[in-house]
N, C-alpha and C positions, 0 to 999 in steps of 0.2 A: 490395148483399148481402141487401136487406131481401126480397126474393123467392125467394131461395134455401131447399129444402124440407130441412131436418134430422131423420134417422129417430132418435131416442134408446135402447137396449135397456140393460135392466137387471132382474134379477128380484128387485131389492132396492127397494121402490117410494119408501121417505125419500131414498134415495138418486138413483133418477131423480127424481123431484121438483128434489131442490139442482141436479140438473144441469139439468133445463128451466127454472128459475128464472134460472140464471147464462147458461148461452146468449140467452133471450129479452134478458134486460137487455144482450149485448152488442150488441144488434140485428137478430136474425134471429128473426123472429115466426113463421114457419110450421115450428112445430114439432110431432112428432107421440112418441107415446110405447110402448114396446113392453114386457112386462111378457118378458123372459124371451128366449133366441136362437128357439124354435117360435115365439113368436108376431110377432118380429121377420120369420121367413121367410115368416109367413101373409102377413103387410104387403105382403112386396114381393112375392109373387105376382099383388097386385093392383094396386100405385102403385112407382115409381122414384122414391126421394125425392135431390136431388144429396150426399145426405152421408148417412153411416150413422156414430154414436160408442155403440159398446158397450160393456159392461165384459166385463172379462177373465176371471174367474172367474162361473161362473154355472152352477145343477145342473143342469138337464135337458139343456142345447148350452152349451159354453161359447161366449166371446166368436170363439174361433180357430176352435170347429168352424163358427161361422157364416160368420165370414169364408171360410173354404176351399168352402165349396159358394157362396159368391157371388163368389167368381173365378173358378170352375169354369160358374158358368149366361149363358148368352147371353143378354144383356140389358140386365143390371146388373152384369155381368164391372168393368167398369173408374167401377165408382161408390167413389169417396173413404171410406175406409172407416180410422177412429182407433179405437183401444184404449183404454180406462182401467183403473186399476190402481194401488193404493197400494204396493205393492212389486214392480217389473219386475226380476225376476231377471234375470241374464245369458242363462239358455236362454230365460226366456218375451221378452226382446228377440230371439234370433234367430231363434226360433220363427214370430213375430211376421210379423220380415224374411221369412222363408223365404217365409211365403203371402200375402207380397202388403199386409201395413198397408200405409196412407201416413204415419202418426205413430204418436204416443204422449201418451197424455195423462194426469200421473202425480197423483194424490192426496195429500195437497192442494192443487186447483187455482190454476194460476199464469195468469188472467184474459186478461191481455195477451200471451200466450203463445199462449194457446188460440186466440184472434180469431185470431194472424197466421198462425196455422196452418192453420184452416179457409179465411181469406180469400187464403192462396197456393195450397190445393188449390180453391179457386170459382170462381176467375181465372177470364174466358173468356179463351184461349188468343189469338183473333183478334181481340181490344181493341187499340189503335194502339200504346197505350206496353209491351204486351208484347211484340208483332209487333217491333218496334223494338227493345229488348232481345234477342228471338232475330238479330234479323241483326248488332244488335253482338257477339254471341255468338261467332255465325258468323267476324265479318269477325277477331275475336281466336284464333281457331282456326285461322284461315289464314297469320298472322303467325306464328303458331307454327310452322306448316308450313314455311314461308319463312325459317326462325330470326332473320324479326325481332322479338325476343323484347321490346325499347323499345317500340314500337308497341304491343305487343299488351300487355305492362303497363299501359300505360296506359289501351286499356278496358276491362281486365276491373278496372282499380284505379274507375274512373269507375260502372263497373256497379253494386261493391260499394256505394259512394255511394250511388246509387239504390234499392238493394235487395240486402239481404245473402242467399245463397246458396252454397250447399255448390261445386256444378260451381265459378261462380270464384275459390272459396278456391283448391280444387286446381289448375286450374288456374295461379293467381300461385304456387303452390308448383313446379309442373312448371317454370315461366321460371326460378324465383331457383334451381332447382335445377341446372338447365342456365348458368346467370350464375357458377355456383361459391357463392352465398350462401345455405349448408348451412342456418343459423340461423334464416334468414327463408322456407328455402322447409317447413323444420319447424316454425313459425310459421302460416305458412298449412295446410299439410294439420291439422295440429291443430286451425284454426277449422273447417276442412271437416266433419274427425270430429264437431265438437261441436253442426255443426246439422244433422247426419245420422250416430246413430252406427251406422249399419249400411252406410257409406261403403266399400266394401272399396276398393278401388282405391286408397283417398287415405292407409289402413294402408300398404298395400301399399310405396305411394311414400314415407312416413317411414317407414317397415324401411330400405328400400335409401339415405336419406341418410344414416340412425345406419352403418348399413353404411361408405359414405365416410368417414364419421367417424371409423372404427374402434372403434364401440360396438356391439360383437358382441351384445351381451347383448338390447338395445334394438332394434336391426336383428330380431332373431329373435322377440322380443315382438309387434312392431307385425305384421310380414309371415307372422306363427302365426297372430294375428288376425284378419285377410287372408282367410287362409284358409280357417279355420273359418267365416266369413261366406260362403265361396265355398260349402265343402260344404254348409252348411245353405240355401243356395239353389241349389240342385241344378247347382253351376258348378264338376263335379268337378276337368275339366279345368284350368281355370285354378289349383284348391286344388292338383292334385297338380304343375305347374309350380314354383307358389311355394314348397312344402317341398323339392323336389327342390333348388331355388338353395341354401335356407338350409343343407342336409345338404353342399351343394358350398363352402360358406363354413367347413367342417371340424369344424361342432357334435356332441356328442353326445348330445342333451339329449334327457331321459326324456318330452317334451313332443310332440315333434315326431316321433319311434316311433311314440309314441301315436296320435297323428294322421295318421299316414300310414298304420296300422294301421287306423284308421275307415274312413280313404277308400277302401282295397282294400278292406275288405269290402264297403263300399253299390258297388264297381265288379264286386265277385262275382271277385274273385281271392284265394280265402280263402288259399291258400300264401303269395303275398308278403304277405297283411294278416299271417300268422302269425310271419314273418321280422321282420316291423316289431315285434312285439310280443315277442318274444324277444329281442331287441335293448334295447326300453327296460327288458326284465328282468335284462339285464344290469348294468343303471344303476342299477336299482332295484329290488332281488329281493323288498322284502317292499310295494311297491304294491298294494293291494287291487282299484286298478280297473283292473289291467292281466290279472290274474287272471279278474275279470269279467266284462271283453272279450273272450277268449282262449275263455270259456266260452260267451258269445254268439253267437262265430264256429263254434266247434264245433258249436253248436245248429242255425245253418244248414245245417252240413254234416249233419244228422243224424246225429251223434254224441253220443248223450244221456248214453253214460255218461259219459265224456271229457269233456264241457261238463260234467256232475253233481261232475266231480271239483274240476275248476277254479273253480266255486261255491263249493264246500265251502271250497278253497285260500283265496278271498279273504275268509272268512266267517273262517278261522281268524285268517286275518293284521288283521280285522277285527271283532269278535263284534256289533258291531251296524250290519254292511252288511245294510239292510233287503232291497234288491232283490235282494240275494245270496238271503236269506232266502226271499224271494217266489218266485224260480224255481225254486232245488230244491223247495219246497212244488208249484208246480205239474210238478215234473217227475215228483214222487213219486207225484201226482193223477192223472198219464197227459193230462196238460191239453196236456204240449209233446212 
């Protein structure tokens, strides 16, 4: 690893420092430092370093708006690119997810976390004992196939031994789930979630065991999460599949409107997004951000007064929904 080139960005320069300080000391010396996301992109205009770790907030580009034009540029499209950040909200993790991080690296650093994280995104792929790993992979995915579900337990159970990874959590979660051992297979997607939590898939599959289980509640938590992961990475498809299951499991939950209300609009069918969002107002009439939405969706349709009103509505039911605040100010601005 000691050859491996680390780009560092941050416009907070004590703070890059602590971070090219504690990298070096885990042993990758060639490290370079960027004061800011411009001057991070001046860099790789000229050198491809294999790792880029920005911070998250940052004034002129943030850390997101850099990541997103280097996923976008041919070149360095798929260079290993981690976040930091002392507080990763919910939306700046799926934000995150959406364009493409490979981690997260949260303040204050957790050392031995950080190495094994760069050192599984440096891997080269074609080193013997990975090669080796992908085909036990392989050969436990075909056992599945085959529903010899013994076989293949045991090496994706041998794999974890060797190295722990998300794919074989879920998948020992998919066997015990198929085996009937509800417990153990919500056991494993749970380690999945936790070394990847932008795992949808392995949500997806603990919804549907609590589901078995008869924990409606929990079934509709995990597979909402699912999905909202789906949406924010542009996996409308699959989002609107898994709410459509959870609405046919008989819910009427103010959550799940909502979100299927999101999805129609980024699908550009503002009617049904509007049916979804009259629905959870039915659940919930004095919601503020279902009012907000509704005003959102209108704004697309160019319906300014209509969306003016519905602002106002959620401002009432709320007197300090800022962004309510913020758009009728720009609406009144002639801005929207």
């Amino acid at each position: 690893m000691q050859d491996k080139h680390i780009l560092l960005v941050n416009d907070n320069k004590t703070e890059l420092g602590h971070l090219a300080a504690l990298i070096k000391a885990l042993g990758f010396h060639q490290v370079s430092l960027a004061e800011g996301g411009v001057g991070a992109w001046v860099f790789l205009k000229s050198r491809k370093p294999d790792c880029v770790i920005s911070a998250y907030e940052m004034r002129e580009m943030s850390g997101l708006a850099l990541l997103r034009i280097i996923r976008r540029e041919e070149g360095v499209s798929d260079t290993p690119f981690f976040l930091t950040d002392n507080a990763f909200t919910k939306i700046k993790v799926l934000r995150a997810g959406q364009t493409g991080v490979t981690g997260l690296f949260v303040i204050p650093y957790d050392e031995s976390r950080i190495y094994d994280k760069l050192a599984l995104a440096l891997e080269n792929k074609d080193e013997p004992v990975i090669q080796k790993a992908m085909e036990n992979m392989n050969h436990g995915l075909q056992f599945i196939e085959k529903k010899e579900y013994d076989k293949a337990l045991d090496i994706f159970t041998r794999l974890i031994h060797q190295k722990e990874n998300p794919e074989y959590y879920f998948n020992i979660g998919y066997i015990k789930t198929s085996q009937g051992k509800h417990s153990e297979a919500i056991e494993a997607f749970s380690m999945a979630t936790k070394l990847d939590r932008l795992f949808a898939r392995a949500y997806e599959e603990m919804g549907r065991v609590y589901k078995l289980l008869g924990d409606l509640v929990k079934a509709e938590e995990y597979m909402r999460l699912a999905a909202e992961i789906y949406m924010d990475t542009e996996k409308i498809g699959a989002a609107e599949d898994i709410l459509n299951e959870i609405l046919e499991s008989g819910t009427s939950s103010l959550n799940v409107f909502n979100t299927l209300g999101v999805l129609y609009r980024k699908k550009g069918e503002p009617k049904i997004a509007l049916s979804h969002y009259h629905k959870a107002l039915k659940i919930h009439p004095d919601e503020p951000y279902i009012y907000y939405n509704m005003g959102r969706l209108h704004l697309d349709m160019k319906e300014t007064e209509t969306a003016k009103a519905f602002f106002k509505t959620a401002l009432d039911k709320d007197p300090g929904f800022e962004e309510a605040k913020q758009v009728i100010k720009a609406i009144d601005l002639g801005l929207v």
